[in-house]
Backbone as a chain_set.jsonl record, in Angstrom:
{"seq": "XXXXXXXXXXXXXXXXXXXXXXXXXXXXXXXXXXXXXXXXXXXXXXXXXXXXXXXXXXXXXXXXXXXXXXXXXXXXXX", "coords": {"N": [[0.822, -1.175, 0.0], [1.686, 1.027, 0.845], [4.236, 1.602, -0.953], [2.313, 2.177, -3.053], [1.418, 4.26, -2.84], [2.756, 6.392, -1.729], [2.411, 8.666, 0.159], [0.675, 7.516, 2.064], [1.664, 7.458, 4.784], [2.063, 10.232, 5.863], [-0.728, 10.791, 5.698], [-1.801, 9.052, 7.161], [-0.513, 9.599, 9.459], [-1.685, 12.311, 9.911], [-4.608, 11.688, 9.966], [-4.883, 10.18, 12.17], [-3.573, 12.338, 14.274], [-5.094, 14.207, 14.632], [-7.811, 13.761, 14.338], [-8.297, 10.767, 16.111], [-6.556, 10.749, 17.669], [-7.403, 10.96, 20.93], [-9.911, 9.282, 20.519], [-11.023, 5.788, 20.961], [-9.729, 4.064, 19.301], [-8.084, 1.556, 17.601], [-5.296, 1.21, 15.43], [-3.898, -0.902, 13.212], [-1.069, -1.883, 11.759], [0.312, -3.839, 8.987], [2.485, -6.254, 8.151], [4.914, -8.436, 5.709], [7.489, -7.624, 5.462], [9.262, -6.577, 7.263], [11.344, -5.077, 7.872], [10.722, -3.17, 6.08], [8.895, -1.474, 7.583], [9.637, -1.166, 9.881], [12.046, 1.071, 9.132], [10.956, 2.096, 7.052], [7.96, 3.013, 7.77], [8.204, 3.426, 11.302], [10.465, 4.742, 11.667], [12.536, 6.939, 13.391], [12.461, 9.666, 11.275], [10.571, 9.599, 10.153], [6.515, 10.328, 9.337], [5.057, 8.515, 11.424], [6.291, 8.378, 13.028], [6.91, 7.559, 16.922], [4.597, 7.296, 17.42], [3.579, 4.863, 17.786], [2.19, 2.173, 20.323], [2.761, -0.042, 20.993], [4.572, -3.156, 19.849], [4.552, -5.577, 17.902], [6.031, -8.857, 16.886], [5.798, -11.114, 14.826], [6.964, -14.629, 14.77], [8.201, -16.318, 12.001], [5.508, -18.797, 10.583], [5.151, -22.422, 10.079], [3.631, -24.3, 7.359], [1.789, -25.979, 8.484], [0.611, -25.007, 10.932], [-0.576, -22.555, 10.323], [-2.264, -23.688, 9.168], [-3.888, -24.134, 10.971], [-5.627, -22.037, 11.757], [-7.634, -22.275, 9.928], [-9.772, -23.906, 10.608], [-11.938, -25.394, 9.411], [-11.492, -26.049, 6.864], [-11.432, -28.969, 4.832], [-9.024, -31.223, 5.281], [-7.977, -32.424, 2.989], [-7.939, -31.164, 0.703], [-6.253, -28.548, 1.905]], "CA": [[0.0, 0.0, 0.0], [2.472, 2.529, 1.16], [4.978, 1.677, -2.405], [1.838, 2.406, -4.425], [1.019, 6.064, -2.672], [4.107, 7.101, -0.479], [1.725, 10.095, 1.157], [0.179, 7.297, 3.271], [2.586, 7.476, 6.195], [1.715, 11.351, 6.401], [-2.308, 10.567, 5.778], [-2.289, 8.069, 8.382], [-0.477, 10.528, 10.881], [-2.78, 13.552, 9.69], [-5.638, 11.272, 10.658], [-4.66, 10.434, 14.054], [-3.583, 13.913, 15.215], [-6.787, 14.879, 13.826], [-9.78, 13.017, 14.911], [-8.412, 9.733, 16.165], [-5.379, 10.091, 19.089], [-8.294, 10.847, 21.71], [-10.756, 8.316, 20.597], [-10.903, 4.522, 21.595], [-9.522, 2.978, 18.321], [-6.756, 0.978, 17.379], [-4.38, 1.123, 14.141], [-2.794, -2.158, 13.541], [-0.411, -1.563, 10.8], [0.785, -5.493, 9.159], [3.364, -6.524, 6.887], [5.573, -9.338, 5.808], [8.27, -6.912, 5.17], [9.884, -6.194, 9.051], [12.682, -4.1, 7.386], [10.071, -1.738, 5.798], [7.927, -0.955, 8.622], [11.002, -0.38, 10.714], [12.436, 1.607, 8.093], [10.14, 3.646, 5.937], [7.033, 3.576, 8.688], [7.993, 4.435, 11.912], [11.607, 5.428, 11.993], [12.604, 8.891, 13.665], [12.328, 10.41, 10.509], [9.314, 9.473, 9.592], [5.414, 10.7, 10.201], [4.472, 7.827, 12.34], [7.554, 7.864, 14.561], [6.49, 7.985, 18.355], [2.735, 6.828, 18.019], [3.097, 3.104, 18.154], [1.795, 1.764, 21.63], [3.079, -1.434, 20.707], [5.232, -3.378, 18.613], [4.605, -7.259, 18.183], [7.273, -9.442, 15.695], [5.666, -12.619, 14.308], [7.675, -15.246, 14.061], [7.755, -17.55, 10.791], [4.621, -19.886, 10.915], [4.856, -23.258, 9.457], [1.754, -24.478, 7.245], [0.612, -26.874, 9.677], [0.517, -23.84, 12.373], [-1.205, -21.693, 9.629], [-3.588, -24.502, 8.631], [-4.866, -24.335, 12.363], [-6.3, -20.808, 11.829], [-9.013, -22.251, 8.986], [-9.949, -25.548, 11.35], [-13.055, -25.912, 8.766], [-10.842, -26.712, 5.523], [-10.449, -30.228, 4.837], [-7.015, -31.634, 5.217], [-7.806, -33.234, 1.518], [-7.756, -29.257, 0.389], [-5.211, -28.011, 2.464]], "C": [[0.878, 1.256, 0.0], [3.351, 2.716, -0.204], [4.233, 2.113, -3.42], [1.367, 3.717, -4.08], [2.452, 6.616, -1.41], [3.358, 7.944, 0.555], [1.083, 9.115, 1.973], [0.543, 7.162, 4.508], [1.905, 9.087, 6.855], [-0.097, 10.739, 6.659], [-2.369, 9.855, 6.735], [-2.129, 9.15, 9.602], [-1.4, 12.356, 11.018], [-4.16, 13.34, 10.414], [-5.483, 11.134, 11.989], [-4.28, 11.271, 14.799], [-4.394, 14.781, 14.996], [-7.91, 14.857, 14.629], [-9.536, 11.951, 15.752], [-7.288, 9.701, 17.689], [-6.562, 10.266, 20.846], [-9.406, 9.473, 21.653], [-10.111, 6.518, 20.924], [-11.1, 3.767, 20.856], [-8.252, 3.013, 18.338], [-6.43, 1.151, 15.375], [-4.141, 0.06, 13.998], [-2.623, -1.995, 11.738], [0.532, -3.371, 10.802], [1.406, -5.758, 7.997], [4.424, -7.564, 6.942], [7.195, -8.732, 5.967], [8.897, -5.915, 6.54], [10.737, -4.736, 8.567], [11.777, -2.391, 6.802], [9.431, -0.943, 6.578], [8.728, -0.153, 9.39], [11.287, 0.618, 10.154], [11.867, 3.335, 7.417], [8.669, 3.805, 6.938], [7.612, 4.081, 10.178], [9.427, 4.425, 12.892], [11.192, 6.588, 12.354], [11.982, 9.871, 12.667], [11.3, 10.619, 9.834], [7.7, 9.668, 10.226], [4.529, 9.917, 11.549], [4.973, 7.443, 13.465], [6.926, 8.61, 16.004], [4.965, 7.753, 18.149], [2.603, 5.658, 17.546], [3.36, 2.959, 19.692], [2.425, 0.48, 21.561], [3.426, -2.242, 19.53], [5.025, -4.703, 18.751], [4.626, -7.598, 16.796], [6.325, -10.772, 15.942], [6.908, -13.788, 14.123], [7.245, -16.295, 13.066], [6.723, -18.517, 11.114], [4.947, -20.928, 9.728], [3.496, -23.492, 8.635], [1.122, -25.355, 7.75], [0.242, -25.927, 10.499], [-0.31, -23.307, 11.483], [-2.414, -22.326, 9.176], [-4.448, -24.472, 9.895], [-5.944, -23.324, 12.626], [-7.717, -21.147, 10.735], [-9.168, -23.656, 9.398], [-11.68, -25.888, 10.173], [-12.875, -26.394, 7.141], [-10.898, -27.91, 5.468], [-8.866, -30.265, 4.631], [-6.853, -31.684, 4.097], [-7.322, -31.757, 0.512], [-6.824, -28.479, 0.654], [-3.898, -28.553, 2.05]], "O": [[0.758, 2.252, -0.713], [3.315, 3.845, -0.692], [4.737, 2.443, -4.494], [0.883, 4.378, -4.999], [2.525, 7.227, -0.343], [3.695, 7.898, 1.738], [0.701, 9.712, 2.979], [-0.256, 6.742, 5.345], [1.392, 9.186, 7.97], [-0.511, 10.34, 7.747], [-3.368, 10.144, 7.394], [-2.985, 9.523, 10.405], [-1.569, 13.162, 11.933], [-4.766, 14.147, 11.12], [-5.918, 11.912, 12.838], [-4.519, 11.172, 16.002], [-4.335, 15.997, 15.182], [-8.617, 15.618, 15.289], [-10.525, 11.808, 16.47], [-7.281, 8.811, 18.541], [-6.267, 9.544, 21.798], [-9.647, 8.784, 22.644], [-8.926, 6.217, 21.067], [-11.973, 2.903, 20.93], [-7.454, 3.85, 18.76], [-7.219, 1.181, 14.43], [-4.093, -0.367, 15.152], [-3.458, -1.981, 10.834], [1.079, -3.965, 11.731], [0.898, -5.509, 6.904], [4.947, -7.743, 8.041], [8.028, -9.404, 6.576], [8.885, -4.685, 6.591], [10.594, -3.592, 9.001], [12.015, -1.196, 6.979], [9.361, 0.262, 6.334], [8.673, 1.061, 9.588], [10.677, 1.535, 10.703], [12.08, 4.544, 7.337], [8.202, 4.938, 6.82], [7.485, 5.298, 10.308], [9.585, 4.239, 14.099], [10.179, 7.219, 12.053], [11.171, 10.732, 13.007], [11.065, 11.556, 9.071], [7.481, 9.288, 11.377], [3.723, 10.408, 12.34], [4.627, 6.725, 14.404], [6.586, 9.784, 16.154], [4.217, 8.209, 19.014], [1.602, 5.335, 16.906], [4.345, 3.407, 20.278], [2.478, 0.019, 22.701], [2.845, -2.161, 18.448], [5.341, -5.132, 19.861], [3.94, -7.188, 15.86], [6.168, -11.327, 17.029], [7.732, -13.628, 13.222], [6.241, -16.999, 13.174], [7.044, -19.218, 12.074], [5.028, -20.516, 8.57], [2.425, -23.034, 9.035], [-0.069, -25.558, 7.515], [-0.894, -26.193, 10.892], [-1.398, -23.678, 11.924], [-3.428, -21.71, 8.848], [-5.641, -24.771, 9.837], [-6.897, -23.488, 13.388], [-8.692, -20.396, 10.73], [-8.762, -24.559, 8.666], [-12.397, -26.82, 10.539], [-13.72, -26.905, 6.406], [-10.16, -28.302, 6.372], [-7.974, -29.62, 4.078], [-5.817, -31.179, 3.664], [-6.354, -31.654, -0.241], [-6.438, -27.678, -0.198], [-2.862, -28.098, 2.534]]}, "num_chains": 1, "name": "protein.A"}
């Protein structure tokens, strides 16, 4: 999303110092790409630096671990 409009790092932080850092919603910003988030979202230098509440790293899921999240697939399918 952010490679195909760059301005959404500002738009996101426009919105939440806007309308949204008082109210009683969440962001959850998600990507396979660790290095970019770090990086080009919310480095120092960048509009979103200092308004993450929380940072939580996935680690690698197997596809048996990932098959557990759609328990109504058949196995024969999966």
């Amino acid at each position: 999303m952010c490679k195909g409009n760059t301005s959404i790092p500002s738009i996101l932080q426009n919105l939440w110092d806007e309308y949204l850092k008082d109210e009683n919603v969440m962001i959850v910003l998600c990507g396979s790409a660790m290095s970019f988030i770090e990086e080009e979202l919310l480095a120092e230098k960048n509009p979103l630096y200092g308004r993450a509440t929380g940072i939580y790293k996935m680690e690698s899921m197997g596809f048996y671990d990932a098959a557990k999240f759609f328990p109504t697939i058949p196995n024969e399918i999966r």
